[in-house]
SEMAR-813829 format. One line per 5 residues: number of its first residue (from 1); their letters; for each residue z, y, x of C-alpha. Coordinates in steps of 0.5 Angstrom, whole numbers, plus 500, padded with zeros to 3 digits. Each point is the difference from the previous one (the first is absolute). Example, Ala and Ser with C-alpha at 12.3 -4.5 7.8 and 13.67 -1.06 7.14 Angstrom:
2
1> AS> 516:491:525 | 498:507:502;
This chain:
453
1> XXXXX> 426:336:288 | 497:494:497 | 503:497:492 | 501:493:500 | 496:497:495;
6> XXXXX> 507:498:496 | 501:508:501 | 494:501:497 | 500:495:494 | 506:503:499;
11> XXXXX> 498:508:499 | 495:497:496 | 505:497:495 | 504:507:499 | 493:504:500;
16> XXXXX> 498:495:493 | 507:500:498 | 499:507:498 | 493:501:499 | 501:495:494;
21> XXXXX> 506:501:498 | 505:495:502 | 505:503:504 | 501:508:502 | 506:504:504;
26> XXXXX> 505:502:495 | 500:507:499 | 493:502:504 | 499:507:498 | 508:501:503;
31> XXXXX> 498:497:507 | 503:493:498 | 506:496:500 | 500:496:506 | 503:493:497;
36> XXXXX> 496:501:493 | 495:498:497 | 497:500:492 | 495:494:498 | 494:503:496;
41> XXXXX> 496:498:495 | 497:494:503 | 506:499:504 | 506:500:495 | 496:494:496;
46> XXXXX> 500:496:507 | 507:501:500 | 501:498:493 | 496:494:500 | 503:498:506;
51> XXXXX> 507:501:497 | 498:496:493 | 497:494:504 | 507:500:504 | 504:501:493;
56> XXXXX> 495:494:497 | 501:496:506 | 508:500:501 | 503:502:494 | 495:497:492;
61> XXXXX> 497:494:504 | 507:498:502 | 506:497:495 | 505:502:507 | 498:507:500;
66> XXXXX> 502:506:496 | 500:507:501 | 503:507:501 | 500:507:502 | 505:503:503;
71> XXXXX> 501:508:500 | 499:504:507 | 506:504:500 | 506:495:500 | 508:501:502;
76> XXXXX> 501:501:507 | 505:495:501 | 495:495:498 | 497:503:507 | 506:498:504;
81> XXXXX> 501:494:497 | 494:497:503 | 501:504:507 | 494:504:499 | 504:507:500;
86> XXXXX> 503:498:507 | 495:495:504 | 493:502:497 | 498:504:505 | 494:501:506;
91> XXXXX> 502:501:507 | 495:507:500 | 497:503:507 | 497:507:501 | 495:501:505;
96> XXXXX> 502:507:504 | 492:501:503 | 497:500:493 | 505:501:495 | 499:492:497;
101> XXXXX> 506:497:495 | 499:493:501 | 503:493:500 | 503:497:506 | 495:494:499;
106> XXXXX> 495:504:500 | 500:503:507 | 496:496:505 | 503:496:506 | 496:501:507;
111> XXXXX> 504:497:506 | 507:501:496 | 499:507:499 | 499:503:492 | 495:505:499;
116> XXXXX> 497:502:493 | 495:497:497 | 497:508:498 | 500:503:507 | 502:496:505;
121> XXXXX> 506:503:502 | 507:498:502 | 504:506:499 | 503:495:493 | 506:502:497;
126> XXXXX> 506:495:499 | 499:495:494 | 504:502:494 | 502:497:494 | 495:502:493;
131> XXXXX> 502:499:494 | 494:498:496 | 502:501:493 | 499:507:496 | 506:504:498;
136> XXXXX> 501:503:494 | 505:502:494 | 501:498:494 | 504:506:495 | 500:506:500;
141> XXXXX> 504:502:507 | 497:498:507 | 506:497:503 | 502:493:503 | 503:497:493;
146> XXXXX> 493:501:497 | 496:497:506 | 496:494:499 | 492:498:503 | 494:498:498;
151> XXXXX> 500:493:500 | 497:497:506 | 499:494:497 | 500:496:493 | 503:494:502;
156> XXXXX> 507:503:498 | 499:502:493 | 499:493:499 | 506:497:503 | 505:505:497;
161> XXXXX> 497:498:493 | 499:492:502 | 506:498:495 | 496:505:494 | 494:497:502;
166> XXXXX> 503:493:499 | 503:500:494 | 495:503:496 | 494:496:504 | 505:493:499;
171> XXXXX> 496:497:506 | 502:495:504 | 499:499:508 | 497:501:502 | 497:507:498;
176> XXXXX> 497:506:502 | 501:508:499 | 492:503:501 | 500:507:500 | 494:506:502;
181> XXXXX> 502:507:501 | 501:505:505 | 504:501:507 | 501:506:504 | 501:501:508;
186> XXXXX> 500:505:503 | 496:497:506 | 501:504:507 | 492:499:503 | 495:498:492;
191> XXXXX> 494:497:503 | 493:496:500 | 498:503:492 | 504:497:495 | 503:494:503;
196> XXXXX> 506:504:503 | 503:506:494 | 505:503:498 | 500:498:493 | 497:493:498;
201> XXXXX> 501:495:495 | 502:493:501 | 499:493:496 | 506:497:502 | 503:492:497;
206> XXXXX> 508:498:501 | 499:493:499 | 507:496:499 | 502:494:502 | 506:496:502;
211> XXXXX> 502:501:508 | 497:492:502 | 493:502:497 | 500:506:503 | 494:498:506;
216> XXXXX> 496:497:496 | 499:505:494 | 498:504:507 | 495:494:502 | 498:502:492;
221> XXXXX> 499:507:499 | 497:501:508 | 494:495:497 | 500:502:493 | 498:508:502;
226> XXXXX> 495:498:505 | 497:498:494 | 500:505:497 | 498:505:505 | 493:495:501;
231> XXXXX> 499:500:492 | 499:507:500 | 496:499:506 | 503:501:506 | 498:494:505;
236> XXXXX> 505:496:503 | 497:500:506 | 502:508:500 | 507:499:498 | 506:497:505;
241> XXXXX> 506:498:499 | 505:503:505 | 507:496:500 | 505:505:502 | 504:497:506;
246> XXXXX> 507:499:499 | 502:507:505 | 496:505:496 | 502:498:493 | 506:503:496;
251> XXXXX> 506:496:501 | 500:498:493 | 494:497:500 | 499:492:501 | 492:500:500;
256> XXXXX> 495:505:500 | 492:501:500 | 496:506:501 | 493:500:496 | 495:504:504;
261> XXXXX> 493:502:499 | 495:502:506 | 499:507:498 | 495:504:504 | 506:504:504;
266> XXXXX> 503:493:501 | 504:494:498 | 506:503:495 | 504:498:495 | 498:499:492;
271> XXXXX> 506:496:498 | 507:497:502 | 502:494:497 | 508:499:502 | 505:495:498;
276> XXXXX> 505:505:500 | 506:496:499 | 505:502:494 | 503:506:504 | 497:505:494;
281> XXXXX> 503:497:495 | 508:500:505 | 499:507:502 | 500:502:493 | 505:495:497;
286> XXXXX> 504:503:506 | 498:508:498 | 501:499:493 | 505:496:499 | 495:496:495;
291> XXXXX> 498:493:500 | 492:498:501 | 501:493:500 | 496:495:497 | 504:494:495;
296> XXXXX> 496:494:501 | 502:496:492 | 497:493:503 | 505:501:506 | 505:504:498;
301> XXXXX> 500:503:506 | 501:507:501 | 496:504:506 | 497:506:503 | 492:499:500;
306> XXXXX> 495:500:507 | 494:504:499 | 493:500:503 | 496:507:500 | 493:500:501;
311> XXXXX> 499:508:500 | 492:503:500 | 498:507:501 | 495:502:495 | 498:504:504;
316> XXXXX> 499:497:506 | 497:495:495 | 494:504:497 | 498:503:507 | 500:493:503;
321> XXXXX> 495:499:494 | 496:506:501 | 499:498:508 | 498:492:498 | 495:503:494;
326> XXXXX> 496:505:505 | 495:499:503 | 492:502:502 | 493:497:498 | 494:501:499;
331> XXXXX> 496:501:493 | 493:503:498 | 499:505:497 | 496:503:495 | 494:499:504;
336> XXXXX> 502:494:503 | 502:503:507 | 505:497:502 | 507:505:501 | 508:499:501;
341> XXXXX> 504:498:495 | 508:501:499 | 503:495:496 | 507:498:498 | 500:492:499;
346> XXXXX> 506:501:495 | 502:493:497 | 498:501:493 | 507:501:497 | 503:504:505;
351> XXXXX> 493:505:500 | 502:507:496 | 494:500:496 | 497:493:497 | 493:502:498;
356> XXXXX> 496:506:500 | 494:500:494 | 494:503:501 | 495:503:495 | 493:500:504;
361> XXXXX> 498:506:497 | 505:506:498 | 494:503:496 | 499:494:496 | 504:501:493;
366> XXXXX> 501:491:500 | 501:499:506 | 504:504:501 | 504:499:493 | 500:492:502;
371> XXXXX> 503:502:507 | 506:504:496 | 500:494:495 | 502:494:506 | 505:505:503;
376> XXXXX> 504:501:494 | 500:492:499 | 502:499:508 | 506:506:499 | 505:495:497;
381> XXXXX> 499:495:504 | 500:503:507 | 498:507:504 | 494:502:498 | 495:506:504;
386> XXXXX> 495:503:496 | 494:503:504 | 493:502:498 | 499:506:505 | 495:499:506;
391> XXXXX> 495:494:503 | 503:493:499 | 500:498:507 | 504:506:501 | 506:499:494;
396> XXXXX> 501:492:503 | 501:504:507 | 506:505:497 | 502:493:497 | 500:496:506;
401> XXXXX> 504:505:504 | 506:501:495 | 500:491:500 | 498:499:493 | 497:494:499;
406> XXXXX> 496:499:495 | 494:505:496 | 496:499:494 | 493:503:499 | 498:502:494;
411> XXXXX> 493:500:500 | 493:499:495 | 501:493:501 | 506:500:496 | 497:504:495;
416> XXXXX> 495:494:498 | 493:505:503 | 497:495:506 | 503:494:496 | 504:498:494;
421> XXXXX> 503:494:503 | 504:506:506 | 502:504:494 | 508:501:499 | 501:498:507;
426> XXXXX> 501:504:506 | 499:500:509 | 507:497:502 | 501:502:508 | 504:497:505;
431> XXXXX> 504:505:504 | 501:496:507 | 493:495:499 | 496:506:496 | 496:494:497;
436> XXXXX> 498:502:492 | 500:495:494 | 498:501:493 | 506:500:496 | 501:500:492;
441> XXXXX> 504:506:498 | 505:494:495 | 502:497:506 | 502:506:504 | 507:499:499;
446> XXXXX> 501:493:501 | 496:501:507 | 503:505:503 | 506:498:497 | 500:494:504;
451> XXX> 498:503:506 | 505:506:501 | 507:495:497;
């Protein structure tokens, strides 16, 4: 059976992923862990930049945004207050021909028949309900008093710490809570890579506003994050917002948008941006018994704040990143005959190295000392790769595959052999266009600086 091109692009991906350390199976040499995975050398630094740039964007550019970080383990009543305990749940199927645990919304419907979407088979078994959350103890005992969950979520944290939050931060509405950190959910059918796990992490914003403000918060927060997506360079024309019809959004809900990404397997989610009323907040004031209400001092009124979320998966986010920046062209070699090229075309501030240094010649004693030298002065700055090993034409190529976009040569020029006006000045090439230009060594940083912000 023939693979689509989508389906080839995407087992490229993967292939790199591992190749280059960026993503790898979690617990590999044990035979995996379905739903989990670890981020590699390369990998863990496109996360964080990723994370930084959000962080910077949503929180320290804004005067309406502080930040939080709840802790994963929380009380289990929170849970029940919020309906999480009871109603966060998937419908799950099992396929009675090839063994297959799905979700009901993953059966295919011919001529009004469900069948699996693995073997085509019929023989289903009614749906049931899952819960999504993971169950553990807290404690020494391993009974029903102790139980709590890995929170599926970390919106809650936020909204039982709201009076905390605004007494310390002494912000007026409207304000936001950000905060990034790990969610789990026990997911029945874990799939396409990375995009749908078990364990993964979110950055997510409350933003608090009054009730008659609350559509236009959610006009403003759907536009102002599918700017960001384009900032780090993810083209508008691959990002659809998906309004949520009135029959499929939580009945809380006054308005909801899904940001979603052309994927190699598919149009999906990267976002949601939801308008979700102030039933968080009354669902724990009710719970508690604690107020969480907002005291206007203009106004003098007393009221339960609305909340709009623009919730992102840092996940989901990376590998769109990685999927948008792959690509194939082609590239002399060391001779000049033409050979394919892998390339990440990483915006420059996502990209996990910002520049790579070479010295021309590992065997020559100055070159080398004054590649060592440019790299030490870069490291404070940025993420540095230092590499003297092998033909150029190969280094830039390792380079280009991991994304990195720029490299600097070391080479007899910047000793002041062939002309002593080039001395102190190194080759400057740009990953994406390959074009080279002659830079002086004191105004690397300014340069490269301006290029990668």
């Amino acid at each position: 059976m023939n693979k689509s091109p989508e389906t080839q692009r995407m087992e490229k991906i993967v292939s790199l992923c591992k190749r280059r350390g960026l993503i790898f199976q979690s617990s590999e040499i044990y035979g995996g862990l379905n739903g989990a995975w670890d981020y590699g050398p390369l990998g863990v630094e496109l996360k964080r930049n990723l994370k930084d740039y959000w962080w910077r964007v949503m929180v320290h550019e804004r005067d309406d945004v502080v930040g939080m970080d709840g802790s994963i383990l929380m009380n289990r009543a929170v849970w029940k207050a919020s309906g999480h305990e009871e109603t966060f749940t998937d419908p799950m199927v099992d396929c009675r021909s090839c063994k297959a645990r799905l979700r009901a919304d993953q059966l295919i419907d011919k001529k009004g028949v469900k069948q699996c979407p693995n073997c085509g088979g019929k023989d289903l078994t009614a749906p049931r309900a899952f819960n999504l959350m993971f169950k553990t103890f807290v404690g020494a005992t391993e009974d029903e008093s102790n139980v709590t969950y890995l929170r599926p979520e970390t919106a809650q944290s936020i909204f039982v710490q709201f009076k905390n939050v605004l007494e310390v931060s002494r912000k007026k509405l409207p304000f936001g809570i950000a905060q990034i950190g790990k969610a789990f959910r026990n997911e029945i059918n874990p799939r396409n890579f990375t995009f749908r796990s078990r364990e993964f992490e979110q950055m997510e914003l409350e933003y608090f506003c009054r009730a008659e403000e609350g559509m236009k918060w959610l006009d403003y927060w759907l536009e102002e994050r599918l700017k960001f997506y384009e900032k780090i360079g993810i083209p508008r024309e691959k990002l659809h917002a998906h309004e949520i019809p009135d029959e499929e959004r939580a009945f809380y809900s006054k308005g909801t948008y899904d940001i979603e990404f052309d994927f190699p397997f598919g149009r999906q989610e990267l976002e949601g941006v939801a308008y979700r009323t102030d039933y968080d907040l009354q669902q724990h004031i009710k719970a508690s018994g604690k107020p969480l209400d907002y005291f206007d001092e203009e106004t003098k009124q007393r009221f339960v704040p609305h909340v709009v979320e623009p919730s992102a998966g840092v996940d989901r986010t990376v590998l769109a990143l990685i999927c948008e920046a792959y690509d194939e062209d082609t590239a002399p070699d060391e001779k000049g005959k033409l050979e394919t090229r892998i390339v990440l075309r990483f915006h420059p501030r996502m990209a996990p190295i910002k520049c790579a240094v070479f010295p021309l010649l590992k065997n020559n004693e100055q070159l080398v000392a004054k590649g060592k030298e440019i790299a030490n002065l870069l490291r404070p700055h940025m993420n540095v790769f230092y590499d003297e090993t092998g033909a150029i034409g190969r280094r830039y190529r390792r380079q280009d595959e991991i994304g990195t976009p720029f490299a600097l040569t070391v080479d007899f020029e910047t000793l002041g052999e062939k002309d002593a006006a080039l001395r102190d000045t190194v080759t400057l090439r740009d990953r994406d266009s390959m074009k080279q230009e002659r830079v002086p060594i004191k105004e690397l940083l300014s340069i490269l600086s301006s290029r990668i912000r």
